[in-house]
VMD Tcl script that draws the C-alpha trace (Angstrom):
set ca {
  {-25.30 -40.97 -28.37}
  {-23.31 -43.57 -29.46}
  {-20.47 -45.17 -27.67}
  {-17.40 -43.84 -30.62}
  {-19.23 -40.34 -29.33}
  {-18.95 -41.01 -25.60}
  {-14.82 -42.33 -25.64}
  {-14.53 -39.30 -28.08}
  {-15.58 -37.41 -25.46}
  {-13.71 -38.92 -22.53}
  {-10.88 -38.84 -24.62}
  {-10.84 -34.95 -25.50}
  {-11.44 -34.45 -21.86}
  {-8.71 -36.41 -20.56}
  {-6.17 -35.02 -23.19}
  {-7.70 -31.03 -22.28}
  {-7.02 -31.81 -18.60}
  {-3.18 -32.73 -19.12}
  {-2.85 -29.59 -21.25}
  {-4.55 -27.18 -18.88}
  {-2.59 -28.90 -16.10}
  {0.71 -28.71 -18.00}
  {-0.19 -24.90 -19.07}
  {-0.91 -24.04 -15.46}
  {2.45 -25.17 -14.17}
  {4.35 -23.05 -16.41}
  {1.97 -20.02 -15.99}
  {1.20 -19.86 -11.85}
  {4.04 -19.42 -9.22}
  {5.26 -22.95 -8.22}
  {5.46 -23.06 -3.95}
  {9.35 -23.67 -4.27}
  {9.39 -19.77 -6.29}
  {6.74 -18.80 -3.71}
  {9.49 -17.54 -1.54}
  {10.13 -13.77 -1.66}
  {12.49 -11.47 0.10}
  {11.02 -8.60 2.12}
  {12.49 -5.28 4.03}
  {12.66 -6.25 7.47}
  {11.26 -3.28 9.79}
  {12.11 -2.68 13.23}
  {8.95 -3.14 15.94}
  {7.30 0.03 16.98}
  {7.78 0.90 20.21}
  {5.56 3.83 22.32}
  {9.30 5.38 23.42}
  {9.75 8.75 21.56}
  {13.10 10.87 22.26}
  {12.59 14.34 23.72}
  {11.83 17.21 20.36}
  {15.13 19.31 19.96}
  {15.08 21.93 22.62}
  {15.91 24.38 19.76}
  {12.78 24.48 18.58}
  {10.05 23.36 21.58}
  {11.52 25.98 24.26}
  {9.32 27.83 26.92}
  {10.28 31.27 24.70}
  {8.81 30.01 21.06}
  {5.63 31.58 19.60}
  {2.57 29.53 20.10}
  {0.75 29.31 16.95}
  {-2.63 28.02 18.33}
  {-3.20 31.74 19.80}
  {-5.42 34.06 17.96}
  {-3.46 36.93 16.80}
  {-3.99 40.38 18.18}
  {-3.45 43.10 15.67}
  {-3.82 47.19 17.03}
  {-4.08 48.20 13.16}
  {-6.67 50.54 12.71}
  {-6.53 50.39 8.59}
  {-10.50 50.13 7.91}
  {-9.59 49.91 4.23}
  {-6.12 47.50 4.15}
  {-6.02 46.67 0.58}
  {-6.06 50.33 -0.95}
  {-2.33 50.46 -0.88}
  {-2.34 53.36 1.68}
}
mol new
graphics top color blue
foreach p $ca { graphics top sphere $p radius 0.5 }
foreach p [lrange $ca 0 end-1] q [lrange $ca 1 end] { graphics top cylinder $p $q radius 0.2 }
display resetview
């Protein structure tokens, strides 16, 4: 190579670096607009009120029990 080919080089690097650094500061966040405003959530905690006493009561149908049906119908879906 001759030296015109090597500056020619340098200087098409050097000039592609200032563009690329110039085109990356207008397209990436800059780390003064890096700052964003979030919900702030309250902290869980393991304390849980009592259920409504409306619902969970000592007289309320349990639904884990398997249900026991005296219906004799061998045939239930003939509409009889």
């Amino acid at each position: 190579m001759k030296q015109k080919d090597i500056a020619l080089i340098v200087s098409i690097a050097a000039v592609s670096a200032v563009v690329s650094f110039l085109v990356s500061n207008k397209i990436f966040v800059t780390p003064s607009n890096r700052a964003q405003e979030v919900q702030v959530v309250d902290p869980i905690t393991d304390d849980f009120p009592m259920p409504d006493k409306k619902y969970f009561n000592s007289s309320s149908i349990n639904p884990a029990q398997d249900s026991q049906g005296t219906d004799s119908n061998e045939n239930p879906f003939s509409g009889t």
